[in-house]
VMD Tcl script that draws the C-alpha trace (Angstrom):
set ca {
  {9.35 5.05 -10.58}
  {10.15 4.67 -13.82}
  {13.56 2.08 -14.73}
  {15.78 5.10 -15.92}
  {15.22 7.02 -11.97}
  {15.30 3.57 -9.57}
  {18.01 2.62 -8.24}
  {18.78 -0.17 -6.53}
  {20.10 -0.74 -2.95}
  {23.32 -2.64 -4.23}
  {24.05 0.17 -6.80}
  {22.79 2.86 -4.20}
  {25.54 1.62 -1.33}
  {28.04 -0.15 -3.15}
  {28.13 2.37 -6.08}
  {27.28 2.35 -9.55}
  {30.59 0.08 -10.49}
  {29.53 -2.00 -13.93}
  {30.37 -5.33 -11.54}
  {27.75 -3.94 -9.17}
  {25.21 -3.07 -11.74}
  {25.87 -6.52 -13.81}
  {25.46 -8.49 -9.97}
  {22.42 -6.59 -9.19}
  {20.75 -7.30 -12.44}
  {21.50 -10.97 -11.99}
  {20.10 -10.92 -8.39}
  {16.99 -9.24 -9.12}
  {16.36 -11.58 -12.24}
  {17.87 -14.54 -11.09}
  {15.16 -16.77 -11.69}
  {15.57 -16.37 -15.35}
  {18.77 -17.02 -18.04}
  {20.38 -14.25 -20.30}
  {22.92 -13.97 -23.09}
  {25.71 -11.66 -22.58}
  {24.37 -9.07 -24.39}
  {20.86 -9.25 -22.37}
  {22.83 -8.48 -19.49}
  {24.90 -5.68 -20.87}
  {21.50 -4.04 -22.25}
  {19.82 -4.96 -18.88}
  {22.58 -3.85 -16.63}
  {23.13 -0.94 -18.81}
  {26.05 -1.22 -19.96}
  {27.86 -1.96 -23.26}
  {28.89 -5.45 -24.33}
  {32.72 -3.97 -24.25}
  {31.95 -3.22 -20.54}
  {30.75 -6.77 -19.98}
  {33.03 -8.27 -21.78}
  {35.90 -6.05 -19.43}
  {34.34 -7.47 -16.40}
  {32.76 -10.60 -17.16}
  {36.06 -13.36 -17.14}
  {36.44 -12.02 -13.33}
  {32.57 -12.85 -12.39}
  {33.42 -16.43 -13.85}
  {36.71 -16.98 -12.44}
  {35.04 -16.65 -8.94}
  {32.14 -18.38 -10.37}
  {29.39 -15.70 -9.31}
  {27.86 -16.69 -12.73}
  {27.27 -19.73 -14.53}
  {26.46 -21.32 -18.10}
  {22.54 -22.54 -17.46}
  {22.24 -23.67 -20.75}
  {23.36 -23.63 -24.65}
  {21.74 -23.62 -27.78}
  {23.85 -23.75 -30.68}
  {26.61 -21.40 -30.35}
  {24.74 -18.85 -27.50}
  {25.48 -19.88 -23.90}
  {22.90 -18.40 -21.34}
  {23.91 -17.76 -17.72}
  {22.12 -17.14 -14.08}
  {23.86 -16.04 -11.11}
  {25.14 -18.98 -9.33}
  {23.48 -19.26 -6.11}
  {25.02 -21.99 -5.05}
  {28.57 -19.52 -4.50}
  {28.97 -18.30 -1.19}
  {29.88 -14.51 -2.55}
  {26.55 -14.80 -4.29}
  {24.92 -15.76 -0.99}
  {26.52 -13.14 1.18}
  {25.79 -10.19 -1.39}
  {21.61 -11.61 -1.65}
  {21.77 -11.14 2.17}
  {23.40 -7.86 1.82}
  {20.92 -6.48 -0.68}
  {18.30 -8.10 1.78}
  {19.38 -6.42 4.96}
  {20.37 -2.96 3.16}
  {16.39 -2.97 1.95}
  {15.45 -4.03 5.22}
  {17.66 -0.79 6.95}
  {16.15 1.21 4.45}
  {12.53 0.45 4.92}
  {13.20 1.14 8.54}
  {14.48 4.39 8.31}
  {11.57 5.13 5.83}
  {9.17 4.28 8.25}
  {10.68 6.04 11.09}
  {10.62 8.93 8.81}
  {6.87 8.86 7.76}
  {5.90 8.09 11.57}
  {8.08 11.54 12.56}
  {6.21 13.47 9.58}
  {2.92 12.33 10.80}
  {3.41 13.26 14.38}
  {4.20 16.49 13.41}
  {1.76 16.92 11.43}
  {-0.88 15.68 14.41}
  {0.98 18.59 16.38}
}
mol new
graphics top color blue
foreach p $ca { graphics top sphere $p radius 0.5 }
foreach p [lrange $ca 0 end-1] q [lrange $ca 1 end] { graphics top cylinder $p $q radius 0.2 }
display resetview
């Protein structure tokens, strides 16, 4: 699956909202810092989307400034927030549901084809 097809879980049940795309990003890289504009361009969506959205994600702290370096702030989700938590277990039980149903799925196509 190539990165312009997949969609994730969070974007698949939640909808394809830019707060939604610029959380899932986070989630799925969250062991790693970005500048604004890496997450716009990652999240795809333009900096004057971010920039719409982004004093809301920091007001409920679901991001945070990891570091600086000069002028340029870099952030990470902030896993420490109890949002952040919840929606990481969310995205975790939504993938679990859907592997489930997947496998039910193949099992039912491979009975039938054994008929």
């Amino acid at each position: 699956m190539n990165k312009e097809t997949e969609t994730s879980v969070l974007i698949e049940y939640l909808g394809n909202h830019p707060i939604i795309r610029i959380i899932d990003f986070l989630i799925e890289n969250r062991l790693f810092d970005y500048s604004k504009k890496q997450i716009a361009e990652n999240a795809g969506i333009s900096k004057v989307t971010l920039f719409k959205y982004w004093e809301r994600l920091e007001e409920i702290e679901i991001v945070k400034v990891s570091r600086k370096f000069g002028k340029t702030k870099l952030y990470k989700l902030n896993e420490e927030n109890e949002v952040v938590k919840r929606l990481i277990e969310l995205e975790l039980a939504l993938a679990d549901m859907i592997s489930e149903i997947i496998a039910k799925e193949e099992k039912t196509k491979v009975e039938k084809e054994d008929d």
